[in-house]
N, C-alpha and C positions, 0 to 999 in steps of 0.2 A: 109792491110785494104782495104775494097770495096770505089772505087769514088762513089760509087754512095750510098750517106749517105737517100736515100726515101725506105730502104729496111725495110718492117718491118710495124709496126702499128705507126700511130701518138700517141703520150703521151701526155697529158696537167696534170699541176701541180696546185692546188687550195692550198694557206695557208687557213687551217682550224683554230687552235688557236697557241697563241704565248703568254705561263708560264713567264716571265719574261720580257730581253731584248733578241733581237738576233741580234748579233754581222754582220750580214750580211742585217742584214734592212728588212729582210722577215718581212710583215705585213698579218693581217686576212682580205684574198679576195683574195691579188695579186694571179693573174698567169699565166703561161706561157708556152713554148711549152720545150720539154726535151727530149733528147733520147740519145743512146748507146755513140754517136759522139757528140754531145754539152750537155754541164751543162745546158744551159738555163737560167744562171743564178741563179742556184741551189746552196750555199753553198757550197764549196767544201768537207768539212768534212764529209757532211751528202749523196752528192751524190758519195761519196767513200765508204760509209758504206751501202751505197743501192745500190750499182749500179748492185748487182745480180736478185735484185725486177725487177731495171728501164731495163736489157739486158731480162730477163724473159717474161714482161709483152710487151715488143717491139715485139721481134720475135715471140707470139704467147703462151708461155708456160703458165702455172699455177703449182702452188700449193696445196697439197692436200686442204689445211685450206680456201684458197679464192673460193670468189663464185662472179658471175659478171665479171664485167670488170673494177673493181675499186677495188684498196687496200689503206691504210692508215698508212703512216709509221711516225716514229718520228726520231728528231734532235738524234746526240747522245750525245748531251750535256743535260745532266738533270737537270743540276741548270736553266739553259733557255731555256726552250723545248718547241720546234717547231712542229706540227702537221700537215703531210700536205695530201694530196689527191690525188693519181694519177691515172687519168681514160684513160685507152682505147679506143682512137675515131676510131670509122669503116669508 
């Protein structure tokens, strides 16, 4: 693993909406900074099931489907589903 954890683009997380409860306290506003090397205080379950989005959109890559520098992923919990925002700061 590199010491030097500034490799890459900054991520910030916006919770967009919150379906239920979420067991992690995620509320609609909070957010925060996140990348390949810290949750950020991200959920654990949800930033294990994304973290090929949050290593993607770090180092630079895309998908064919995104456009921008923002994508919008959800909890993988569907009874209390979390929506949240991850943009690309230059």
């Amino acid at each position: 693993m590199s010491d030097n954890t500034q490799i890459g683009h900054k991520l910030m997380v916006t919770i967009k909406d919150v379906k239920g409860h979420c067991n992690a306290g995620h509320k609609p506003g909070d957010t925060f900074e996140l990348d390949c090397y810290n949750s950020g205080g991200l959920c654990g379950f949800c930033y294990h099931d994304n973290f090929h989005i949050i290593s993607t959109m770090q180092f630079g890559g895309k998908y064919p489907w995104w456009s921008g520098d923002t994508v919008e992923i959800q909890c993988p919990d569907h009874y209390n589903l979390v929506t949240f925002e991850i943009k690309k700061v230059k």
